[in-house]
mmCIF file of the N, C-alpha and C atoms, coordinates in Angstrom:
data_MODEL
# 
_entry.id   MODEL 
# 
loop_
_atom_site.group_PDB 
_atom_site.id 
_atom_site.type_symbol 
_atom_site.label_atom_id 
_atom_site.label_alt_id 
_atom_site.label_comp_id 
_atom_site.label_asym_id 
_atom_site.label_entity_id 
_atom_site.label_seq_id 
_atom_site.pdbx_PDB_ins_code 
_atom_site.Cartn_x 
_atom_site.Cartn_y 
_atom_site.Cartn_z 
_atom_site.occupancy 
_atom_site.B_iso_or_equiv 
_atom_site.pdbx_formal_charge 
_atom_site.auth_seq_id 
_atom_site.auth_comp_id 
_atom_site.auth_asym_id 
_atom_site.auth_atom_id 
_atom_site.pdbx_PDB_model_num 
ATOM 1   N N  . UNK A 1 1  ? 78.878  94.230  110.239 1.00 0.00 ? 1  UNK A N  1 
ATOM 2   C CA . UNK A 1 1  ? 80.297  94.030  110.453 1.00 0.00 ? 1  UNK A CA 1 
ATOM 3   C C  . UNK A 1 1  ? 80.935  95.386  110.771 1.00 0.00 ? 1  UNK A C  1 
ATOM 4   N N  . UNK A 1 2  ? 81.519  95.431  112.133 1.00 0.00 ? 2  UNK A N  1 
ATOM 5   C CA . UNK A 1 2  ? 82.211  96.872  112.551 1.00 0.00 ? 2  UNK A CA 1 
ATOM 6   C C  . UNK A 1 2  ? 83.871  97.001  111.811 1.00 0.00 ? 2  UNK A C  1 
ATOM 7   N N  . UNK A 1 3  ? 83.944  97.681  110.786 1.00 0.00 ? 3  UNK A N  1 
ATOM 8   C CA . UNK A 1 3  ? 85.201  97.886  110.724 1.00 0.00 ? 3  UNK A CA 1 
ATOM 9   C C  . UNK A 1 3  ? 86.043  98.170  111.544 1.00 0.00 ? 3  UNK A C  1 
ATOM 10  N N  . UNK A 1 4  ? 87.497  97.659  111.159 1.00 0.00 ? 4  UNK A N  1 
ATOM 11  C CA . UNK A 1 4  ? 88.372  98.403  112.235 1.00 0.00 ? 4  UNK A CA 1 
ATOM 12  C C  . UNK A 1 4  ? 89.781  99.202  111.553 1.00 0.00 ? 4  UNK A C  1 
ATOM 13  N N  . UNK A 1 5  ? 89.927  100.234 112.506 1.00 0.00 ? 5  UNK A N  1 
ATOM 14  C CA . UNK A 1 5  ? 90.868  101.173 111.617 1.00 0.00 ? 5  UNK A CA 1 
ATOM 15  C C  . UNK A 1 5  ? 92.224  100.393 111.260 1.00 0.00 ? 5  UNK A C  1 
ATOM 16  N N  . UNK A 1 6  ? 93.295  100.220 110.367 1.00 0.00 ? 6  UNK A N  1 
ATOM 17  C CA . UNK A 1 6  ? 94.139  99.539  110.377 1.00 0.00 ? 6  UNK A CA 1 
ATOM 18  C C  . UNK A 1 6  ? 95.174  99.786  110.747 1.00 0.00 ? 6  UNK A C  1 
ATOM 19  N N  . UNK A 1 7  ? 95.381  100.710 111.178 1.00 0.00 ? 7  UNK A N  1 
ATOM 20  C CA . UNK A 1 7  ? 96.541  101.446 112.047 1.00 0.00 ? 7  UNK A CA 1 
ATOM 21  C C  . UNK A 1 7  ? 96.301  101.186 113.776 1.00 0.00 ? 7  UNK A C  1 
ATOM 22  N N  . UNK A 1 8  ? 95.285  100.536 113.978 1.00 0.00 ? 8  UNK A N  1 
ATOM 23  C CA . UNK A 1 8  ? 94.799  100.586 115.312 1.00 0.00 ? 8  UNK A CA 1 
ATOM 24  C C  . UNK A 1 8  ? 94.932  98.844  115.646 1.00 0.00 ? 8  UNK A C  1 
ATOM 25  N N  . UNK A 1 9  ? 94.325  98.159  114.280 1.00 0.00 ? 9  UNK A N  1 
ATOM 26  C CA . UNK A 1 9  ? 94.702  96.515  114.437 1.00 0.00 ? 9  UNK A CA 1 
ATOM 27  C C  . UNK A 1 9  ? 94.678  95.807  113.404 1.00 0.00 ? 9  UNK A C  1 
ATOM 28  N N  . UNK A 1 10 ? 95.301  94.367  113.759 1.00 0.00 ? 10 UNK A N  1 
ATOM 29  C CA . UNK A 1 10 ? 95.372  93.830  112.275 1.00 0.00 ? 10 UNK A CA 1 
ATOM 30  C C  . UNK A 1 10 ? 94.665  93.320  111.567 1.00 0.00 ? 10 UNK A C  1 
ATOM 31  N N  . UNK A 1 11 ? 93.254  93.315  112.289 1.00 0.00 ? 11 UNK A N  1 
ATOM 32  C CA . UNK A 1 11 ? 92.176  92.877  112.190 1.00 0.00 ? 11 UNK A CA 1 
ATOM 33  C C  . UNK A 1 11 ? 91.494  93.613  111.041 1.00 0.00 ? 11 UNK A C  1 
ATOM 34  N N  . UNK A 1 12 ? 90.585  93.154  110.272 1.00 0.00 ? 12 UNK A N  1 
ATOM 35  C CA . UNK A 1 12 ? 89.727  93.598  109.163 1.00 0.00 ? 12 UNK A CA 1 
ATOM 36  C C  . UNK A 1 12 ? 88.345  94.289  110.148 1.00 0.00 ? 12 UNK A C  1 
ATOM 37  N N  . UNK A 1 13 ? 87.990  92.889  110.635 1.00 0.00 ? 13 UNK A N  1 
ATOM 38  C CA . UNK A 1 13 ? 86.561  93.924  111.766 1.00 0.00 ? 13 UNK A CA 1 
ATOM 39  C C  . UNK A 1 13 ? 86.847  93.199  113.302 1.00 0.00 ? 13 UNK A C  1 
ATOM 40  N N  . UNK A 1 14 ? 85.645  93.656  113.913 1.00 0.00 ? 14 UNK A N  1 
ATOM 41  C CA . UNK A 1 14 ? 85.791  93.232  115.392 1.00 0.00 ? 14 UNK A CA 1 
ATOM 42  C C  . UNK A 1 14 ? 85.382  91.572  115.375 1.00 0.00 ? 14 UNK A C  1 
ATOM 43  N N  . UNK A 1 15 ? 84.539  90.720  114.131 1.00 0.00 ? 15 UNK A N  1 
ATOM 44  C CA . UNK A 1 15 ? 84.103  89.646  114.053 1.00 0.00 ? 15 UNK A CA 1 
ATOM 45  C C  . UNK A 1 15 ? 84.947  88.930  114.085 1.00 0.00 ? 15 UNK A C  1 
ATOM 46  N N  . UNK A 1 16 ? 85.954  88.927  113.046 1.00 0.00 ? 16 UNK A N  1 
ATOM 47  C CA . UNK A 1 16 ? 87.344  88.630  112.279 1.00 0.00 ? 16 UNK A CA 1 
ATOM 48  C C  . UNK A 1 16 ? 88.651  88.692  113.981 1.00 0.00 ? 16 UNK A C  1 
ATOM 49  N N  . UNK A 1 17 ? 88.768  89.578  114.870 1.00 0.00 ? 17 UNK A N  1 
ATOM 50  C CA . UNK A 1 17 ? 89.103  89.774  116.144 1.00 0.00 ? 17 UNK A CA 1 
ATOM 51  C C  . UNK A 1 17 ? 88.565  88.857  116.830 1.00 0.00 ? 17 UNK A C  1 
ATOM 52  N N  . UNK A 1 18 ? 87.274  88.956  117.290 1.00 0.00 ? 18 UNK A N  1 
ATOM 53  C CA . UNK A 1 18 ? 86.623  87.913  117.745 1.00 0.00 ? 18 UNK A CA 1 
ATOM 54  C C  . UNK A 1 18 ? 86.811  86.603  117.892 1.00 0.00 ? 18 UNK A C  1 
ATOM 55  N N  . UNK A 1 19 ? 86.928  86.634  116.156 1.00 0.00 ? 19 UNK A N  1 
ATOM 56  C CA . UNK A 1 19 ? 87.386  84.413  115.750 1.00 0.00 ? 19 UNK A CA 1 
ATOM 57  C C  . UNK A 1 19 ? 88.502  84.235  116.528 1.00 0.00 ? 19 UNK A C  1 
ATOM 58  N N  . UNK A 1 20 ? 89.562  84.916  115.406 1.00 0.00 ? 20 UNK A N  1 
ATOM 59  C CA . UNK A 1 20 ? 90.955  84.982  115.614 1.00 0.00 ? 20 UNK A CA 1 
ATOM 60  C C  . UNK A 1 20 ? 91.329  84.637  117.510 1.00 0.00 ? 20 UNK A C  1 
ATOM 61  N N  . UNK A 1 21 ? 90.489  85.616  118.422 1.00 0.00 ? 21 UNK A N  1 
ATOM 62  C CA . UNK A 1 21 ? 90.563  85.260  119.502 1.00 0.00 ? 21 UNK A CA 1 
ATOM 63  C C  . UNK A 1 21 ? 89.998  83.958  120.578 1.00 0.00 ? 21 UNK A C  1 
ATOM 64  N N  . UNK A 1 22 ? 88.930  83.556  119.952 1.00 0.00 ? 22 UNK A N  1 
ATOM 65  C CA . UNK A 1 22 ? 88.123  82.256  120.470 1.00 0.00 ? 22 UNK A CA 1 
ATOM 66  C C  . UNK A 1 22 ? 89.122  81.551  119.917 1.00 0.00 ? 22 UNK A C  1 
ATOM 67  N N  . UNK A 1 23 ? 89.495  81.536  118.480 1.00 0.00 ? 23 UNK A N  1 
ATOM 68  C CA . UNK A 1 23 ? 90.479  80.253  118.510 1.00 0.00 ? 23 UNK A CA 1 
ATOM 69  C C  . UNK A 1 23 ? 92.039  80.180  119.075 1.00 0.00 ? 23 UNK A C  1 
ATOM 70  N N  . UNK A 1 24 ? 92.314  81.338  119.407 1.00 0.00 ? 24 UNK A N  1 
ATOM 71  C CA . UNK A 1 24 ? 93.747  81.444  120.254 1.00 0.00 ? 24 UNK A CA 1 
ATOM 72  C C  . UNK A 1 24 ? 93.676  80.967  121.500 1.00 0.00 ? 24 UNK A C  1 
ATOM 73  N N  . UNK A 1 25 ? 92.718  81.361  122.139 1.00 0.00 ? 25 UNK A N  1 
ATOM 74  C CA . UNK A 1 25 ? 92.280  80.808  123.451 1.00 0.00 ? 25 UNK A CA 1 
ATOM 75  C C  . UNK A 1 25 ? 92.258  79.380  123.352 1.00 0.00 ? 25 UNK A C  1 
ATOM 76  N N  . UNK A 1 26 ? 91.424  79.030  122.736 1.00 0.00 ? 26 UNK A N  1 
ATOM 77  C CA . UNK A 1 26 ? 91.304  77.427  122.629 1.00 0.00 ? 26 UNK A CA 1 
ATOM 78  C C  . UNK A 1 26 ? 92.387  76.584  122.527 1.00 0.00 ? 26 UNK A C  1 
ATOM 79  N N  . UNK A 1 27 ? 93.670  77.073  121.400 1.00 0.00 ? 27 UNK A N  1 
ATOM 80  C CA . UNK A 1 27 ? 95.096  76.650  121.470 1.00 0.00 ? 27 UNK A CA 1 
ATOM 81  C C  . UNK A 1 27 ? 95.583  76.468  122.609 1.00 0.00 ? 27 UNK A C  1 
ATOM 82  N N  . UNK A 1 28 ? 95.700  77.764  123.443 1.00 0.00 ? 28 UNK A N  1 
ATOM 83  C CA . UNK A 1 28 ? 96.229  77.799  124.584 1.00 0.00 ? 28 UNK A CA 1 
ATOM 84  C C  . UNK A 1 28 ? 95.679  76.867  125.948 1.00 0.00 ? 28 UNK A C  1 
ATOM 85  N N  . UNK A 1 29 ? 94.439  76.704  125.752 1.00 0.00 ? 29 UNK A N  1 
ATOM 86  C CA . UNK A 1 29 ? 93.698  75.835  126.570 1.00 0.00 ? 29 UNK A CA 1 
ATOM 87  C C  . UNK A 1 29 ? 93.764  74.353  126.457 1.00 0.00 ? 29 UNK A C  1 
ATOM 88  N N  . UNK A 1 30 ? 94.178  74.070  124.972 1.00 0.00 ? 30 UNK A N  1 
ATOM 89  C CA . UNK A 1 30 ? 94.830  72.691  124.434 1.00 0.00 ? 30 UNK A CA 1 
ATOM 90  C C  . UNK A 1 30 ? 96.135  72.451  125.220 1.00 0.00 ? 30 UNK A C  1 
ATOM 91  N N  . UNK A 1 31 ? 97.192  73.525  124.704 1.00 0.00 ? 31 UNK A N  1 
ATOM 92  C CA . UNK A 1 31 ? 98.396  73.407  125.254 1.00 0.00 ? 31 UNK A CA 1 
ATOM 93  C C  . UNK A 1 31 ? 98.117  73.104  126.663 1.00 0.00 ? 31 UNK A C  1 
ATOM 94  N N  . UNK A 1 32 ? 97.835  74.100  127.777 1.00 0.00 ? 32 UNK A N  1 
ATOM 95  C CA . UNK A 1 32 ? 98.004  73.736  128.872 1.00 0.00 ? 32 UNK A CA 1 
ATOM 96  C C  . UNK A 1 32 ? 97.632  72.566  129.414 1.00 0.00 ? 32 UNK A C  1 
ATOM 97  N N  . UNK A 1 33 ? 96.330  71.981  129.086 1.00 0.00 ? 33 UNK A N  1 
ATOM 98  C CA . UNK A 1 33 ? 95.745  70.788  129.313 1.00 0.00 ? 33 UNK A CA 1 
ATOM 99  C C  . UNK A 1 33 ? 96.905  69.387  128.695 1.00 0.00 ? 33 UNK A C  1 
ATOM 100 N N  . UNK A 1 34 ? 97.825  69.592  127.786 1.00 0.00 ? 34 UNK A N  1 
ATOM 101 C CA . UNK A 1 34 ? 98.249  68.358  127.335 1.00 0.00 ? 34 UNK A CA 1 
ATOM 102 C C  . UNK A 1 34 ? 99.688  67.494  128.292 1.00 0.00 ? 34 UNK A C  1 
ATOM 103 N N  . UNK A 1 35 ? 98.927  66.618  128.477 1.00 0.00 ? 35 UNK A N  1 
ATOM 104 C CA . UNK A 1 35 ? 99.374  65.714  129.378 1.00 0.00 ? 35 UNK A CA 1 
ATOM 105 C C  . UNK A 1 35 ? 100.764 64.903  128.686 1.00 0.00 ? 35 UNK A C  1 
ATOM 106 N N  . UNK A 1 36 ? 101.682 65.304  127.967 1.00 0.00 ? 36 UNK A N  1 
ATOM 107 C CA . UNK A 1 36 ? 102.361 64.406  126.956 1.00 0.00 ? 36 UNK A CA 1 
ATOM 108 C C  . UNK A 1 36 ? 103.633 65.049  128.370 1.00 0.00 ? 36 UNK A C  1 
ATOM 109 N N  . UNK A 1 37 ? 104.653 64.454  128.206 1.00 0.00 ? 37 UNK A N  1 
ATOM 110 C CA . UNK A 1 37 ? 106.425 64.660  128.918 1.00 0.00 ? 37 UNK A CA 1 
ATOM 111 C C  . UNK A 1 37 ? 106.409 66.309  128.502 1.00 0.00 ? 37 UNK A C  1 
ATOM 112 N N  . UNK A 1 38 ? 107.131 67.257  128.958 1.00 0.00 ? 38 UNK A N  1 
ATOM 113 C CA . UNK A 1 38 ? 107.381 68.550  128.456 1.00 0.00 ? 38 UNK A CA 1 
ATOM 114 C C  . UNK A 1 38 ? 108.918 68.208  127.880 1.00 0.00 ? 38 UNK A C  1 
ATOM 115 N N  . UNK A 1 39 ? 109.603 68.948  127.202 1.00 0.00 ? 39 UNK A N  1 
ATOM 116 C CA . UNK A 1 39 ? 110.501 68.670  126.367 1.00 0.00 ? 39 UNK A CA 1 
ATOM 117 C C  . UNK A 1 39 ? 111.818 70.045  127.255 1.00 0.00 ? 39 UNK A C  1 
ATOM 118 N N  . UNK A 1 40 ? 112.985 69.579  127.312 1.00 0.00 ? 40 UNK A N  1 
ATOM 119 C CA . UNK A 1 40 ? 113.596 70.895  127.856 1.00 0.00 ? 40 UNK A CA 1 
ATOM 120 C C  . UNK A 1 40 ? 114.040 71.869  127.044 1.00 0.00 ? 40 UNK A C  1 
ATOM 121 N N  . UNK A 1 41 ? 113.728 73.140  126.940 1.00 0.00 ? 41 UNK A N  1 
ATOM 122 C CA . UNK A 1 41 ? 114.428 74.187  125.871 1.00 0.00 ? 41 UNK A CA 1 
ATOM 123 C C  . UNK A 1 41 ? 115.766 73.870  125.082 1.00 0.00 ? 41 UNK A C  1 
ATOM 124 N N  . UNK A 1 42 ? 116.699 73.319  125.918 1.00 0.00 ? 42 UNK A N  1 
ATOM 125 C CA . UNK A 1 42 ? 118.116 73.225  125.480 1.00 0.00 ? 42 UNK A CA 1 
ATOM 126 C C  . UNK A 1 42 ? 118.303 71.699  124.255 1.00 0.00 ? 42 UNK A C  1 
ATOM 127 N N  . UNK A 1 43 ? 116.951 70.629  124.634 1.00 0.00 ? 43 UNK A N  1 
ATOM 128 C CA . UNK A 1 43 ? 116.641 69.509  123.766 1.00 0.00 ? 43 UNK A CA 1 
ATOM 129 C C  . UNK A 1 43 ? 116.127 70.042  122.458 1.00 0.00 ? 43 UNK A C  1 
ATOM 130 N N  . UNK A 1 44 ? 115.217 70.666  122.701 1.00 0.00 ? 44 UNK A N  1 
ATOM 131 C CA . UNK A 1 44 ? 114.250 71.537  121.343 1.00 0.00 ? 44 UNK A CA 1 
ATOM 132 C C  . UNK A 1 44 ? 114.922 72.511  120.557 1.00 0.00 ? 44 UNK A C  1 
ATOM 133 N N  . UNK A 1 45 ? 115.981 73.067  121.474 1.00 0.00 ? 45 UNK A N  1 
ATOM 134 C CA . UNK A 1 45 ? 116.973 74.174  120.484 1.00 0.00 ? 45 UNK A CA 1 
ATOM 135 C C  . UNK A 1 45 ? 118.112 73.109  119.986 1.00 0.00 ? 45 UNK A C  1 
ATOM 136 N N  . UNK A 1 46 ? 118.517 72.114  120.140 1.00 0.00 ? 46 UNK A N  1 
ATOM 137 C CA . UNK A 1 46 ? 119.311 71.113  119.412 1.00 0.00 ? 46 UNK A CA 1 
ATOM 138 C C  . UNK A 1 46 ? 118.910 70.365  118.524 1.00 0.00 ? 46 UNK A C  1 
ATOM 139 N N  . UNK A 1 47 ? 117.553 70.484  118.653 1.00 0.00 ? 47 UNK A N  1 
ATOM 140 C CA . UNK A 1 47 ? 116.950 69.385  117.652 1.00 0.00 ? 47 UNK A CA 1 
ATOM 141 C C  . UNK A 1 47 ? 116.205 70.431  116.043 1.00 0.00 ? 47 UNK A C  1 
ATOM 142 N N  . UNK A 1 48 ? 116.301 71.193  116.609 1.00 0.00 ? 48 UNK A N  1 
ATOM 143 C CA . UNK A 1 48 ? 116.096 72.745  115.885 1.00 0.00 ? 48 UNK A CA 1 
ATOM 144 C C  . UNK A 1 48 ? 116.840 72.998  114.881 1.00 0.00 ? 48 UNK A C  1 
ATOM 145 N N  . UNK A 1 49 ? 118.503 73.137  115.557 1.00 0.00 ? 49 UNK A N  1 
ATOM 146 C CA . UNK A 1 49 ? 119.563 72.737  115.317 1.00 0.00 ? 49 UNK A CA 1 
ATOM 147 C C  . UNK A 1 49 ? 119.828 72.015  113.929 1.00 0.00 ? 49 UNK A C  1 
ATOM 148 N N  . UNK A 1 50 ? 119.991 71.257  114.575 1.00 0.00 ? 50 UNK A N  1 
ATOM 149 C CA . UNK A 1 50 ? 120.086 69.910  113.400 1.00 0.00 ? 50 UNK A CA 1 
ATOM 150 C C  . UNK A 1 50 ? 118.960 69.752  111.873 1.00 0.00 ? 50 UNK A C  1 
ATOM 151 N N  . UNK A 1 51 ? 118.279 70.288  112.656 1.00 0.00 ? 51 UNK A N  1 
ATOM 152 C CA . UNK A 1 51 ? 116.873 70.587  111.155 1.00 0.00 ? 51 UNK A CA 1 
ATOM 153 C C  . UNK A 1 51 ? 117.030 71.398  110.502 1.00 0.00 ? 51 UNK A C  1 
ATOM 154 N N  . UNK A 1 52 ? 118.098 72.221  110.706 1.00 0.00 ? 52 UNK A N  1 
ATOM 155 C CA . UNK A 1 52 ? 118.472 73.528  109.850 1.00 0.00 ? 52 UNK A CA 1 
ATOM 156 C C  . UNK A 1 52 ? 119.677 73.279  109.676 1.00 0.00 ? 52 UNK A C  1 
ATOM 157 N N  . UNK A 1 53 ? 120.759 72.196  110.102 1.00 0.00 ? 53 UNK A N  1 
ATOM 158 C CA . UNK A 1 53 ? 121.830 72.690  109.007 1.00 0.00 ? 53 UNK A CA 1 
ATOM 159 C C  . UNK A 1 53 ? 121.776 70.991  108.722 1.00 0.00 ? 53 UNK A C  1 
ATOM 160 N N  . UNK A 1 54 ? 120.656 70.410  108.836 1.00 0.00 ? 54 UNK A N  1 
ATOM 161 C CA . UNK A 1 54 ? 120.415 69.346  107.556 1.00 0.00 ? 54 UNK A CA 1 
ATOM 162 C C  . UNK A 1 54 ? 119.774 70.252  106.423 1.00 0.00 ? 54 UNK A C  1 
ATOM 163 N N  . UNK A 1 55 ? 119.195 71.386  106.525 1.00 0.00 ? 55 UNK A N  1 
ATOM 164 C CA . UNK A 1 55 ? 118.360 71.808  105.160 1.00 0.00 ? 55 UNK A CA 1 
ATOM 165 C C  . UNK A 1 55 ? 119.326 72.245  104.764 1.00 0.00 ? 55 UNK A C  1 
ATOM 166 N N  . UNK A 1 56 ? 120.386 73.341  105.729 1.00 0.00 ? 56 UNK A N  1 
ATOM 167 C CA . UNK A 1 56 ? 121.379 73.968  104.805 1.00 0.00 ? 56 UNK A CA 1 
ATOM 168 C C  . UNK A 1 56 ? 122.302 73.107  104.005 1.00 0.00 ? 56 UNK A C  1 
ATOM 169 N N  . UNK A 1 57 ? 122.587 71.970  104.463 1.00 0.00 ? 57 UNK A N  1 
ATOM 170 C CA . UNK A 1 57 ? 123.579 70.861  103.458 1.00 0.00 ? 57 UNK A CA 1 
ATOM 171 C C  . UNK A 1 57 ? 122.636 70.155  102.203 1.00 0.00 ? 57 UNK A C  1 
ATOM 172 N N  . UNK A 1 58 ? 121.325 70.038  102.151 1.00 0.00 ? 58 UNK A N  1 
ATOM 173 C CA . UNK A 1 58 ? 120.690 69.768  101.062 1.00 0.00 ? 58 UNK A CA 1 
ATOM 174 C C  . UNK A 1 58 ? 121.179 70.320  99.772  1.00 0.00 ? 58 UNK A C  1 
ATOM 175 N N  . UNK A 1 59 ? 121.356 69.658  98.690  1.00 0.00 ? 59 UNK A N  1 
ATOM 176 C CA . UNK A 1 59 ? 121.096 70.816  97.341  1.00 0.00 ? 59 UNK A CA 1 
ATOM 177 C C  . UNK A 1 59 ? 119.771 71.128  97.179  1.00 0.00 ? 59 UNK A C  1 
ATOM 178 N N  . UNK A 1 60 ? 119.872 72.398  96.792  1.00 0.00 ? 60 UNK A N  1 
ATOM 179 C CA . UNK A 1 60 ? 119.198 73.313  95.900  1.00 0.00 ? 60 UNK A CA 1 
ATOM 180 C C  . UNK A 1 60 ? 118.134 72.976  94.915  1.00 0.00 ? 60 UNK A C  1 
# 
């Protein structure tokens, strides 16, 4: 296992980099591939919206 300096990344070693990166890729390769409606920014920031000042009116 190659360490890595921690000032250089956030990574523990290059293995740990490695994963972290095969599985980011793969996300991204999910995302692009998914065939569902795309949603418009201005829908998703309203609905965002609303999910946060329903939590903020919750009690405590």
């Amino acid at each position: 296992m190659t360490k890595l300096d921690p000032r250089l990344s956030e990574f523990e070693s290059t293995e740990v980099a490695e994963s972290y990166d095969c599985w980011f890729r793969a996300k991204v390769e999910t995302a692009i591939a998914d065939t569902r409606p795309k949603l418009p920014h201005d829908q998703v920031m309203a609905e965002m919206e609303a999910i946060i000042v329903a939590a903020e009116r919750r009690p405590a």
